[in-house]
N, CA, C and O atoms as a GROMACS GRO file, in nm:
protein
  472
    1UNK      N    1  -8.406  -5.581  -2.283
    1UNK     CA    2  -8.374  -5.564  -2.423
    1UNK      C    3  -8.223  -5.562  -2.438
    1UNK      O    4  -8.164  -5.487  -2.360
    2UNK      N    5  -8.146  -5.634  -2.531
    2UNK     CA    6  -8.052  -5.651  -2.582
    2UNK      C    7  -7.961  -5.507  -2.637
    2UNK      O    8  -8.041  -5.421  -2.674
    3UNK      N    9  -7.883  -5.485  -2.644
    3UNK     CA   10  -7.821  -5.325  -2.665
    3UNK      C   11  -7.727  -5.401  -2.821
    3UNK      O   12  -7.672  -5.511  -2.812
    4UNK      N   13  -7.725  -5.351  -2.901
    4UNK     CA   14  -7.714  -5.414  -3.028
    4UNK      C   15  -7.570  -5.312  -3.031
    4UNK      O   16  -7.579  -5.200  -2.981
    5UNK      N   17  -7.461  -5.350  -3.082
    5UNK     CA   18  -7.336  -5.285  -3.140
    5UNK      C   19  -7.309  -5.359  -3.297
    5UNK      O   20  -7.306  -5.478  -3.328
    6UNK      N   21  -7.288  -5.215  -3.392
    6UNK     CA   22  -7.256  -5.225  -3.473
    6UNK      C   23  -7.167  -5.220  -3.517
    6UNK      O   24  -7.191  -5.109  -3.565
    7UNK      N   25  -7.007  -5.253  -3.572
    7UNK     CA   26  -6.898  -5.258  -3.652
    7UNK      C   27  -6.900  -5.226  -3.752
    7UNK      O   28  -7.002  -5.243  -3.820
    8UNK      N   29  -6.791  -5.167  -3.803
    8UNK     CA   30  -6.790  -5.136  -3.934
    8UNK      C   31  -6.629  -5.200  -3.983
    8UNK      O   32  -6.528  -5.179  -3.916
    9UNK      N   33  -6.630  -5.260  -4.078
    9UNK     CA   34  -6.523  -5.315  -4.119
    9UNK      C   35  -6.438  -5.204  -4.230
    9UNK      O   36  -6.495  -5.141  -4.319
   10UNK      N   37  -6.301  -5.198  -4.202
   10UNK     CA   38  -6.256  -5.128  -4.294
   10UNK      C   39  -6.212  -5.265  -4.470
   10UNK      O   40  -6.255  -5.378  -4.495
   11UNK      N   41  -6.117  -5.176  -4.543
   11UNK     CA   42  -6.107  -5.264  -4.653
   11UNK      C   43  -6.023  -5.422  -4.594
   11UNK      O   44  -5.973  -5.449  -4.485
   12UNK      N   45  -6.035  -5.495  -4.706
   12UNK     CA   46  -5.976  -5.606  -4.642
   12UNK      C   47  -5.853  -5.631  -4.722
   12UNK      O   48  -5.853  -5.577  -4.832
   13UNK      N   49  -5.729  -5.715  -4.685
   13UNK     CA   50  -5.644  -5.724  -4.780
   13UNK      C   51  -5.687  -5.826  -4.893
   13UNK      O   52  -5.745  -5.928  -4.859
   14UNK      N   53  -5.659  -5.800  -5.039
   14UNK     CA   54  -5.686  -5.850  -5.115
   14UNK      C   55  -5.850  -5.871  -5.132
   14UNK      O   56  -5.899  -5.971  -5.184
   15UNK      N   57  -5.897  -5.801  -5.098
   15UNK     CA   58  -6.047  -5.781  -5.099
   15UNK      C   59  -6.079  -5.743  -5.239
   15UNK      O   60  -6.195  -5.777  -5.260
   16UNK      N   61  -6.033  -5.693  -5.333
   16UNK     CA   62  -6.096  -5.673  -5.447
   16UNK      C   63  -6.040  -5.805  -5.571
   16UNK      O   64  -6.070  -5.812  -5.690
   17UNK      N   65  -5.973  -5.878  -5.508
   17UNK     CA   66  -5.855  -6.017  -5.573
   17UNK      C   67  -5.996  -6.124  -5.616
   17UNK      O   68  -6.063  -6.177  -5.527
   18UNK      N   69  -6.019  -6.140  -5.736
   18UNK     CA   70  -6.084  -6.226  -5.790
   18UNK      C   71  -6.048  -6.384  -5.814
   18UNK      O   72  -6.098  -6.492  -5.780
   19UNK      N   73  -5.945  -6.345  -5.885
   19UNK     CA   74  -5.857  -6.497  -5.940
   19UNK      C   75  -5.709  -6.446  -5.979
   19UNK      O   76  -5.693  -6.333  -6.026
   20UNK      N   77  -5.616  -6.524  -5.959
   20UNK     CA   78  -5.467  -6.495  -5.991
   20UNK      C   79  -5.390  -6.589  -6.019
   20UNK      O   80  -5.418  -6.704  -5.987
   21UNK      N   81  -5.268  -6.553  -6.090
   21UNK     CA   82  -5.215  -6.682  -6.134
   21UNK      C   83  -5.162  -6.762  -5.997
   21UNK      O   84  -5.150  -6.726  -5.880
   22UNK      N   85  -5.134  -6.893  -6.071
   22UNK     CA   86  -5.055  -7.006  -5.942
   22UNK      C   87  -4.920  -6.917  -5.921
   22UNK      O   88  -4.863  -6.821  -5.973
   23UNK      N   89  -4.904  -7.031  -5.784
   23UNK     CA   90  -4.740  -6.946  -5.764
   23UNK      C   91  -4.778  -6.816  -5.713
   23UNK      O   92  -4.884  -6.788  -5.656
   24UNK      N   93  -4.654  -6.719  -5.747
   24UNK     CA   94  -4.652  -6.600  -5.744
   24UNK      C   95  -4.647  -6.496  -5.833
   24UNK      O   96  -4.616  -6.379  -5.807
   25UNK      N   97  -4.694  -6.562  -5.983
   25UNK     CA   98  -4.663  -6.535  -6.114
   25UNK      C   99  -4.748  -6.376  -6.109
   25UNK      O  100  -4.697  -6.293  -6.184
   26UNK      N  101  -4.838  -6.341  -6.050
   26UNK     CA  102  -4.908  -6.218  -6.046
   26UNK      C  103  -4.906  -6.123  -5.949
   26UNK      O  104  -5.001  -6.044  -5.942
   27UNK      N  105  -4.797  -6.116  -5.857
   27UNK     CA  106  -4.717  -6.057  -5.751
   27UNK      C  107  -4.597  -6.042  -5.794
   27UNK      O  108  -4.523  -6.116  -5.857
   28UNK      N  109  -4.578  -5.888  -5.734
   28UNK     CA  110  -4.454  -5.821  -5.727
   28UNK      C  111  -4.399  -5.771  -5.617
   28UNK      O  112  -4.483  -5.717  -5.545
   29UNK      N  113  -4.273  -5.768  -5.570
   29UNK     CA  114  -4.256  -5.663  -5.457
   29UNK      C  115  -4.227  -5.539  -5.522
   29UNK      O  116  -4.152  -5.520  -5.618
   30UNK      N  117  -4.304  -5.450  -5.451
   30UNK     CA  118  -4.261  -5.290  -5.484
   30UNK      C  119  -4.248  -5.216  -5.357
   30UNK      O  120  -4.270  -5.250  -5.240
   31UNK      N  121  -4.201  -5.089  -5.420
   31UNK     CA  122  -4.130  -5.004  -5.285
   31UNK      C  123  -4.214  -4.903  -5.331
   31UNK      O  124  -4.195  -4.844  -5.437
   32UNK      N  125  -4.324  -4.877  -5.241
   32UNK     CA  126  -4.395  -4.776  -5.249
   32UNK      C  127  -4.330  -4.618  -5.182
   32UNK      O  128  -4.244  -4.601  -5.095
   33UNK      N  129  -4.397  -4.534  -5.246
   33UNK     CA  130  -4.303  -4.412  -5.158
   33UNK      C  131  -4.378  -4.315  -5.107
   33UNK      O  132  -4.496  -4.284  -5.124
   34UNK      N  133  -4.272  -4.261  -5.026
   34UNK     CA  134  -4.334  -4.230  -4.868
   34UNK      C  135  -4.447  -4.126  -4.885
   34UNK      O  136  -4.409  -4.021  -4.938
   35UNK      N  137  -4.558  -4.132  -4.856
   35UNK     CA  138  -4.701  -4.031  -4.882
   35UNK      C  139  -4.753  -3.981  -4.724
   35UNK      O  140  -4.712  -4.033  -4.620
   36UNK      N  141  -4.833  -3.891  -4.729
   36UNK     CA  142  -4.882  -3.843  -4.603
   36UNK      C  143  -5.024  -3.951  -4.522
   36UNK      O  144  -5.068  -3.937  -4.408
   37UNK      N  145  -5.078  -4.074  -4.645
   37UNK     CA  146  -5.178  -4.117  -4.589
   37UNK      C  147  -5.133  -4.273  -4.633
   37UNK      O  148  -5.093  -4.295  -4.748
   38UNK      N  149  -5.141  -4.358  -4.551
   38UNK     CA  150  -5.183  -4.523  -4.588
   38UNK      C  151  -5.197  -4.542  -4.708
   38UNK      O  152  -5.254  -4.456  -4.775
   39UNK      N  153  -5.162  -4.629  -4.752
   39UNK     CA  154  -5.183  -4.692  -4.877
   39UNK      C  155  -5.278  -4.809  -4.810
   39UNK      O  156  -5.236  -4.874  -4.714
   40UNK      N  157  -5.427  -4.835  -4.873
   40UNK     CA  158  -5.556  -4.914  -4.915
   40UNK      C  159  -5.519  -5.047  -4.949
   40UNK      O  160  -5.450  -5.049  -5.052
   41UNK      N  161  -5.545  -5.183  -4.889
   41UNK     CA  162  -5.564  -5.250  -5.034
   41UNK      C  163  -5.629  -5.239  -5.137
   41UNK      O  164  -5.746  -5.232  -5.101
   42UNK      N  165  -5.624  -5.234  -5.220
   42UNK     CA  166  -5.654  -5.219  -5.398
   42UNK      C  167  -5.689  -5.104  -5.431
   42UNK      O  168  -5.793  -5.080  -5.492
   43UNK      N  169  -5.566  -4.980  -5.376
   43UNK     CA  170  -5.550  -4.895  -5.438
   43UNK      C  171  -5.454  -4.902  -5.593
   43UNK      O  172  -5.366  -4.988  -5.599
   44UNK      N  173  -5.472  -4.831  -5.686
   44UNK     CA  174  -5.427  -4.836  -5.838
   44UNK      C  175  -5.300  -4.748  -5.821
   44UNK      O  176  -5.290  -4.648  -5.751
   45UNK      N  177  -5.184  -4.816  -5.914
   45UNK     CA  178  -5.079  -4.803  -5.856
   45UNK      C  179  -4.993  -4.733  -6.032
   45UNK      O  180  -5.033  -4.772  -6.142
   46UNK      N  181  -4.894  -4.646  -6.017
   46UNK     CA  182  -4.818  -4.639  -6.116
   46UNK      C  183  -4.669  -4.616  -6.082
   46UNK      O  184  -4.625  -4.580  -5.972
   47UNK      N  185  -4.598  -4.644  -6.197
   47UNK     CA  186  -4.473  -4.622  -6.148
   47UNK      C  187  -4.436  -4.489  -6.171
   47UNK      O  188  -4.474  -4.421  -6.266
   48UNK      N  189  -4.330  -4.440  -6.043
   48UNK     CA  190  -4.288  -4.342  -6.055
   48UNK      C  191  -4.106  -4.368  -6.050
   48UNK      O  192  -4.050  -4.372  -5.940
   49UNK      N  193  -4.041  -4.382  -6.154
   49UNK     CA  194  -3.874  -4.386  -6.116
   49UNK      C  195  -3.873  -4.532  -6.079
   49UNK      O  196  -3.949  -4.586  -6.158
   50UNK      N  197  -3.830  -4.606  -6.009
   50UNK     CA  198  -3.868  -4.736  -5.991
   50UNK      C  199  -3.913  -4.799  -5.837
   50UNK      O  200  -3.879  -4.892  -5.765
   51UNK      N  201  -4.030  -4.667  -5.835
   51UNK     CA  202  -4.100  -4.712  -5.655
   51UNK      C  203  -4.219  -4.666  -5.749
   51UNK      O  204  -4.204  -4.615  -5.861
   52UNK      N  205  -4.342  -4.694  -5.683
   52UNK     CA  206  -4.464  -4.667  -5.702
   52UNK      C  207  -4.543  -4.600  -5.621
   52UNK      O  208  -4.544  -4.596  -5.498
   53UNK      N  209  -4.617  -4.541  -5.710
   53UNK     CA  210  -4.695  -4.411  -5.617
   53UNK      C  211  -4.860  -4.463  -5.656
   53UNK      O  212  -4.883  -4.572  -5.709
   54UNK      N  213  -4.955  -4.371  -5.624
   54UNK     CA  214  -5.081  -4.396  -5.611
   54UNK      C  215  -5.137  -4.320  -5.789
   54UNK      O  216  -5.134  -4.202  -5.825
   55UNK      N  217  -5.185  -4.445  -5.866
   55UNK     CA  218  -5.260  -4.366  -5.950
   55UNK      C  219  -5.296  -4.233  -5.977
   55UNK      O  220  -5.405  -4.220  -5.922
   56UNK      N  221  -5.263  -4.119  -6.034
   56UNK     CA  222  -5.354  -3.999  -6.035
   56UNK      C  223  -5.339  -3.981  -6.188
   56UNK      O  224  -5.293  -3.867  -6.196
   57UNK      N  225  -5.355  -4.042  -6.352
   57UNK     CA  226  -5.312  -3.998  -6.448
   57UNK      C  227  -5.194  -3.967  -6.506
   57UNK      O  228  -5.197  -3.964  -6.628
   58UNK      N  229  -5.092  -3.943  -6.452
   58UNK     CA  230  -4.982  -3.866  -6.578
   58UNK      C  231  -4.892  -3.972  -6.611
   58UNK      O  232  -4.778  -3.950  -6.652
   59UNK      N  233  -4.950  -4.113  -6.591
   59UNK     CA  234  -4.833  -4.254  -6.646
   59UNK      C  235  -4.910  -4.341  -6.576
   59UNK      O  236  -4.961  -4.349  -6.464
   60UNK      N  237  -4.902  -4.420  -6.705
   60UNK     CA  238  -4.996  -4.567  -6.679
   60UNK      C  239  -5.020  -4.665  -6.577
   60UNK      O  240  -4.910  -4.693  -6.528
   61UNK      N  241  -5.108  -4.727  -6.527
   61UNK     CA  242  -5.141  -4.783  -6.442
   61UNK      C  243  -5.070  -4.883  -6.448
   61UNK      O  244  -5.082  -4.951  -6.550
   62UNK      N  245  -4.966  -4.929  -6.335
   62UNK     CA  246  -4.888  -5.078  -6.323
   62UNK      C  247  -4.920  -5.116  -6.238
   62UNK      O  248  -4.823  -5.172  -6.189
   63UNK      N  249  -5.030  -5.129  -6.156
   63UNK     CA  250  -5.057  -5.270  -6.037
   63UNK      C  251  -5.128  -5.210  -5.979
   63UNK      O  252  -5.129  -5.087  -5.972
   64UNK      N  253  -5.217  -5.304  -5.914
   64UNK     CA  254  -5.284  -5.253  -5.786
   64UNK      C  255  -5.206  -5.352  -5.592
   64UNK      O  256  -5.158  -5.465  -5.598
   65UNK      N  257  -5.210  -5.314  -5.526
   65UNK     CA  258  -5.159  -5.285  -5.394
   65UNK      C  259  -5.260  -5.410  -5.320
   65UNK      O  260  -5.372  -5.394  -5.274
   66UNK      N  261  -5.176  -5.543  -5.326
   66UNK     CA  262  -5.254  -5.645  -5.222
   66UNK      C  263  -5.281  -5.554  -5.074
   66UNK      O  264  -5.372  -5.472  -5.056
   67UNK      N  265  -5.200  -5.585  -4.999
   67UNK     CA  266  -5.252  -5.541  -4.880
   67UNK      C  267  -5.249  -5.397  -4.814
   67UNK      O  268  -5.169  -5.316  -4.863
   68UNK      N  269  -5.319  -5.363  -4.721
   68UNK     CA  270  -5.299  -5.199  -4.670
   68UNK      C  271  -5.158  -5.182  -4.620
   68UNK      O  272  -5.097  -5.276  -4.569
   69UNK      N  273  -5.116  -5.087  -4.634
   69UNK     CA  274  -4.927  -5.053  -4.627
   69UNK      C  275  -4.926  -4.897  -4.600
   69UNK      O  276  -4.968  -4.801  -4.665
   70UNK      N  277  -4.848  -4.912  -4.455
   70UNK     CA  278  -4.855  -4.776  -4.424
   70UNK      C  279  -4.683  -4.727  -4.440
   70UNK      O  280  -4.587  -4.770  -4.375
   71UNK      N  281  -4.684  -4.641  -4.531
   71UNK     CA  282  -4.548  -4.576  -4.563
   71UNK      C  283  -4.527  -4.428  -4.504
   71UNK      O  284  -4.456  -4.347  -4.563
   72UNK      N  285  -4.602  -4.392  -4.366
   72UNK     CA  286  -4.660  -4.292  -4.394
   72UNK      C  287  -4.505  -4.203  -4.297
   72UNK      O  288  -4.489  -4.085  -4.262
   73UNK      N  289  -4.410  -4.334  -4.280
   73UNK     CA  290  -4.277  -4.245  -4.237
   73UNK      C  291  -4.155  -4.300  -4.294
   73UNK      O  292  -4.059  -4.308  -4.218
   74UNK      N  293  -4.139  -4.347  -4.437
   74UNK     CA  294  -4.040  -4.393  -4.531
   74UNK      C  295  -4.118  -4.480  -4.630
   74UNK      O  296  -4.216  -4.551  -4.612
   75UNK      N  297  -4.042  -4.454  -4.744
   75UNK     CA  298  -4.061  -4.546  -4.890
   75UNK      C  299  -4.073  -4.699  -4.800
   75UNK      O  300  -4.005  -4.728  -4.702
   76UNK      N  301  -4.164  -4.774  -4.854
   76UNK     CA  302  -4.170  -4.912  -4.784
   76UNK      C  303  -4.200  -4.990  -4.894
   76UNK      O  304  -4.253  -4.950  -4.999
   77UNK      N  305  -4.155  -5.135  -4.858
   77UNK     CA  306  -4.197  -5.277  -4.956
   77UNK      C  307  -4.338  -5.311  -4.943
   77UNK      O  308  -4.395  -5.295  -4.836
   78UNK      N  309  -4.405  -5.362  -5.055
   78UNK     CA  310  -4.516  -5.377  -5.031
   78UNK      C  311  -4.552  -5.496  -5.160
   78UNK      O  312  -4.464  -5.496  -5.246
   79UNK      N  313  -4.641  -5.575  -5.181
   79UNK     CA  314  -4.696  -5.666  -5.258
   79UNK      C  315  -4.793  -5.602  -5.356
   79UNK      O  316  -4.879  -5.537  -5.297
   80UNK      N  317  -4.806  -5.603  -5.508
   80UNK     CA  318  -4.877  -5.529  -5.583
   80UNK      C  319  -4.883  -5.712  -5.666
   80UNK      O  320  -4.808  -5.809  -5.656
   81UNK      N  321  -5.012  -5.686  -5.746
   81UNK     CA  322  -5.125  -5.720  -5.818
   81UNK      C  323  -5.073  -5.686  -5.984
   81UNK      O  324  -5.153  -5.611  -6.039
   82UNK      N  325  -4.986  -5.716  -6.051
   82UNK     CA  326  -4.915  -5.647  -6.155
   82UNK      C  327  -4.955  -5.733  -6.298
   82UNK      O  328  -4.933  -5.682  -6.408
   83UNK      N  329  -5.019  -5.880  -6.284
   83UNK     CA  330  -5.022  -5.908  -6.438
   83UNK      C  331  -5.131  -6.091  -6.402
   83UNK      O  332  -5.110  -6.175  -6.315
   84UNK      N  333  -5.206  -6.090  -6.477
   84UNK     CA  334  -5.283  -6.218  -6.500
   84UNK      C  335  -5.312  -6.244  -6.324
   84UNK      O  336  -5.253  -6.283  -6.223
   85UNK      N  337  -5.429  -6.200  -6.363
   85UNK     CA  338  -5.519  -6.185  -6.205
   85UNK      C  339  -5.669  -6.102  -6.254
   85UNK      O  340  -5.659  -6.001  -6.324
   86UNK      N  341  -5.838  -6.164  -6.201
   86UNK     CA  342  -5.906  -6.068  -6.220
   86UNK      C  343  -5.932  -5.979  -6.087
   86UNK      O  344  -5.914  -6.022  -5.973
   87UNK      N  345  -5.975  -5.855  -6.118
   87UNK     CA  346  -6.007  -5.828  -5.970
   87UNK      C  347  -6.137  -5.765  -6.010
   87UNK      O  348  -6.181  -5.760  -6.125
   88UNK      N  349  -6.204  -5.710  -5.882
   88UNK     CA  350  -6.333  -5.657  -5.901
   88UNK      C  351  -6.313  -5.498  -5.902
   88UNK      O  352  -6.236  -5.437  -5.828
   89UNK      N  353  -6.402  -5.438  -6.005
   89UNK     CA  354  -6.359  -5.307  -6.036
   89UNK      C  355  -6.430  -5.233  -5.963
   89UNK      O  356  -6.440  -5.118  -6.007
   90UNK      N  357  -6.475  -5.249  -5.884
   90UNK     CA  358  -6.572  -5.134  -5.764
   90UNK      C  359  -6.482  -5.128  -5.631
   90UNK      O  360  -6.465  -5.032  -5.555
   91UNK      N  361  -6.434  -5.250  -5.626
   91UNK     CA  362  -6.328  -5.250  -5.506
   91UNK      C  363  -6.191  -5.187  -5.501
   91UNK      O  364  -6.110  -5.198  -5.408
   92UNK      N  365  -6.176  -5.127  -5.604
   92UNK     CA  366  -6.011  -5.068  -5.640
   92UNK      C  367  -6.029  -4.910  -5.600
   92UNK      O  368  -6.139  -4.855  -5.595
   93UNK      N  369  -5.946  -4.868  -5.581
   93UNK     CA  370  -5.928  -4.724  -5.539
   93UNK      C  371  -5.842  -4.619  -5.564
   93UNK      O  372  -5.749  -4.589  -5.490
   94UNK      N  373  -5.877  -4.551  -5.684
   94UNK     CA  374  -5.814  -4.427  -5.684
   94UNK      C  375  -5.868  -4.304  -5.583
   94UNK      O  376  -5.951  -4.282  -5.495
   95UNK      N  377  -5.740  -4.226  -5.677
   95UNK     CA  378  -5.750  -4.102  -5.563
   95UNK      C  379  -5.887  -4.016  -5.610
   95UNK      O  380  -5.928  -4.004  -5.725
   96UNK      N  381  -5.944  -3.960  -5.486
   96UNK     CA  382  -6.061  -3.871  -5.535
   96UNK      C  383  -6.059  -3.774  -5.623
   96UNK      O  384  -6.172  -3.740  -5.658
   97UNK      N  385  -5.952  -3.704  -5.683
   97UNK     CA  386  -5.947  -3.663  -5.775
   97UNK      C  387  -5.949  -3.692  -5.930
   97UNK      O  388  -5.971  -3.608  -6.017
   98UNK      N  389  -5.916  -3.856  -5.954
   98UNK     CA  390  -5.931  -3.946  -6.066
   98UNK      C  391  -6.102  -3.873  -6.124
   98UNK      O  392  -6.208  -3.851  -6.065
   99UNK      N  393  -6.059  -3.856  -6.254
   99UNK     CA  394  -6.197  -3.842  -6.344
   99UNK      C  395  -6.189  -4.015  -6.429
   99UNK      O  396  -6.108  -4.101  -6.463
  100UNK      N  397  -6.353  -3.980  -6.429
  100UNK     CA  398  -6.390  -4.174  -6.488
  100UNK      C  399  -6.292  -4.186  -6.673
  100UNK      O  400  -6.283  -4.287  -6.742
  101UNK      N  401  -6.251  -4.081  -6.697
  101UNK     CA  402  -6.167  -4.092  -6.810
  101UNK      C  403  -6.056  -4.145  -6.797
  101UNK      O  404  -5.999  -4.221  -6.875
  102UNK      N  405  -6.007  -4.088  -6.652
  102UNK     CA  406  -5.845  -4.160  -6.617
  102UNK      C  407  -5.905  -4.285  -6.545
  102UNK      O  408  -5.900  -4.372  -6.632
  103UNK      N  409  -5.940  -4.322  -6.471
  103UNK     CA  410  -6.000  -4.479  -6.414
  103UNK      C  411  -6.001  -4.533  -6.540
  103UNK      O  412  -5.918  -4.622  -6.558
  104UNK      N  413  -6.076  -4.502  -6.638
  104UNK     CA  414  -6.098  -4.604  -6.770
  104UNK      C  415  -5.988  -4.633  -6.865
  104UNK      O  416  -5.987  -4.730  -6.941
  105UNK      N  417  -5.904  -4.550  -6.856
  105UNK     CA  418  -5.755  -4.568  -6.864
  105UNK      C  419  -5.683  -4.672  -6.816
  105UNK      O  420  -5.648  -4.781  -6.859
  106UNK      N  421  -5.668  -4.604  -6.706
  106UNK     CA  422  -5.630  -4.782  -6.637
  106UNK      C  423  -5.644  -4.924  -6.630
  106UNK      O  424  -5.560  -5.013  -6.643
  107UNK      N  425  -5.790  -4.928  -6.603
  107UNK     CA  426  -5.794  -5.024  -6.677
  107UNK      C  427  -5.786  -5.076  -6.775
  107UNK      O  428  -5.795  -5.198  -6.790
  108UNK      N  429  -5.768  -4.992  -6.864
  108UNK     CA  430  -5.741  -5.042  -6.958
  108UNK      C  431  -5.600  -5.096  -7.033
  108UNK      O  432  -5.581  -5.188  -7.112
  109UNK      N  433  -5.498  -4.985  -6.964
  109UNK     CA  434  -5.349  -5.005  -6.947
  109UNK      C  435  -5.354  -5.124  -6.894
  109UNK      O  436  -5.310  -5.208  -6.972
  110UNK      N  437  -5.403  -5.186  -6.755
  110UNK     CA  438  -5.379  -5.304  -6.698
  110UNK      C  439  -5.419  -5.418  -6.752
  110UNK      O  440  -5.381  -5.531  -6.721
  111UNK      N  441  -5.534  -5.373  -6.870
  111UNK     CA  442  -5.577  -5.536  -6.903
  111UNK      C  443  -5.473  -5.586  -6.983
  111UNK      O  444  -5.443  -5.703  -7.004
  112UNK      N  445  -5.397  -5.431  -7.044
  112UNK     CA  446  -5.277  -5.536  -7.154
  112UNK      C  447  -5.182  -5.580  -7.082
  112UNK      O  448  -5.082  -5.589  -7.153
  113UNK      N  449  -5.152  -5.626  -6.933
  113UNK     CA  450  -5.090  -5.718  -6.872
  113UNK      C  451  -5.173  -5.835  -6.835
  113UNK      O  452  -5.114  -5.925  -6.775
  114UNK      N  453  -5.290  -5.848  -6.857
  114UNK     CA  454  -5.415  -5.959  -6.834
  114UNK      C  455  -5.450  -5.910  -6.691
  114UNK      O  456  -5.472  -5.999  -6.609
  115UNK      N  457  -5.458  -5.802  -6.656
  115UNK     CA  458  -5.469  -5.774  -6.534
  115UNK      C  459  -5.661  -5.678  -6.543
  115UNK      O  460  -5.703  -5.562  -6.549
  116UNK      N  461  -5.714  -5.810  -6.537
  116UNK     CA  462  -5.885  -5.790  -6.572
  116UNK      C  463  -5.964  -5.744  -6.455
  116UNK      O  464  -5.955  -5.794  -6.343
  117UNK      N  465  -6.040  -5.647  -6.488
  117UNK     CA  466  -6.138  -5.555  -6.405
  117UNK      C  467  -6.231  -5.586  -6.426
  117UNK      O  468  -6.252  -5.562  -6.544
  118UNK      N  469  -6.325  -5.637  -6.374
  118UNK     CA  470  -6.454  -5.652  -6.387
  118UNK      C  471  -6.557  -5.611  -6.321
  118UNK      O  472  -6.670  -5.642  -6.357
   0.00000   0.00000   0.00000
């Protein structure tokens, strides 16, 4: 008998990326800042001062985070998801503390950059 191994895949980059504009018209570089855990791809992103931090409510949602980015020992550059692009809304990731009032927020802040959740 065969001994079967299972994998588990973590997130993928741009895994929640539906459709986006040509070019680079829906990419930004941002300087994310320095946190105690990894930054996700398509974690929900806001600005804080002019680096970006991880979604939690107290200022509007500006991008979500193409690929996983570990800042976890200085502010680092990173690629964000910021305007005319859909993505899939089960695949995005706030912080566990987000209530579905602030998630619905966001998205909603983001669609008025065409930045569509579905």
């Amino acid at each position: 008998m065969q001994k079967t191994t299972v994998v588990t895949e973590g997130v993928r980059d741009a895994e929640f990326l539906e459709s986006e504009a040509n070019g680079r018209a829906s990419r930004e570089i941002v300087v994310l800042t320095l946190d105690t855990d990894e930054y996700v791809a398509g974690t929900v992103l806001m600005a804080s001062g002019d680096k970006m931090v991880r979604f939690d409510g107290s200022a509007d949602a500006a991008g979500i985070l193409l690929q996983s980015t570990d800042a976890t020992k200085q502010d680092t550059e990173a690629t964000a998801i910021v305007r005319l692009a859909e993505v899939t809304l089960a695949d995005l990731v706030f912080l566990d503390a987000a209530t579905q009032a602030q998630k619905d927020a966001a998205v909603a802040t983001m669609a008025t950059s065409s930045l569509i959740a579905r």
